[in-house]
C-alpha positions in Angstrom: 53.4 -11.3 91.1 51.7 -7.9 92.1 48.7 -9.4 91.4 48.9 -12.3 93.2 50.3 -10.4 96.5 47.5 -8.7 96.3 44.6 -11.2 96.3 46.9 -12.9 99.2 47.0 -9.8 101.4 43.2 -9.5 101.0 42.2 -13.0 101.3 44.4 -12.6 104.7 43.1 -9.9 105.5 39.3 -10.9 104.8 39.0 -14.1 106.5 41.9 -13.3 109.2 43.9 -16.5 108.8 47.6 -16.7 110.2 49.9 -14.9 108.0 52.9 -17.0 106.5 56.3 -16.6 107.8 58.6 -14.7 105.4 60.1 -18.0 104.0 56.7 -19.5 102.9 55.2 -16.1 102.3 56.1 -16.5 98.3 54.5 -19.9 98.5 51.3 -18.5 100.4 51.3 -16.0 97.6 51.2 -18.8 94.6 48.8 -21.5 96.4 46.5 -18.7 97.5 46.5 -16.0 95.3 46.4 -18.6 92.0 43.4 -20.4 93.6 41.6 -17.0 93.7 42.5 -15.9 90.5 41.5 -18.8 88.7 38.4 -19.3 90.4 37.6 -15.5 89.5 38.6 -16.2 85.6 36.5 -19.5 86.2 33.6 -17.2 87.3 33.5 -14.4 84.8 34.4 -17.1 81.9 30.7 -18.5 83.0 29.0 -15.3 83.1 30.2 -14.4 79.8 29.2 -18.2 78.3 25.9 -17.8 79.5 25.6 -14.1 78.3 26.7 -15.3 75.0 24.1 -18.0 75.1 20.9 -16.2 76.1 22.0 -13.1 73.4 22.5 -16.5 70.3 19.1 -18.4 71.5 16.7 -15.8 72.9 13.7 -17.3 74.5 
């Protein structure tokens, strides 16, 4: 949950959107800081596919 309080505080405090109020803040922390962490796995799960790809078929 660390993690995910993390990426929440600094998506917060990044883009400066309303903080949530202390009884939403664990949901804040799920919605937001899940989205974010899967889109980050989603990114570095492409950049190692294509890494893989270009090292197999070499042009």
């Amino acid at each position: 949950m660390k993690l995910l309080a993390w990426l929440t505080e600094a998506f917060i405090t990044v883009f400066g959107i309303t903080r949530p109020r202390p009884e939403e803040q664990r949901v804040a922390q799920v919605a937001i800081g899940g989205f974010l962490l899967a889109f980050l796995f989603a990114i570095a799960s492409l950049v190692t596919y294509f890494a893989v790809e270009l090292r197999a078929h070499p042009h």
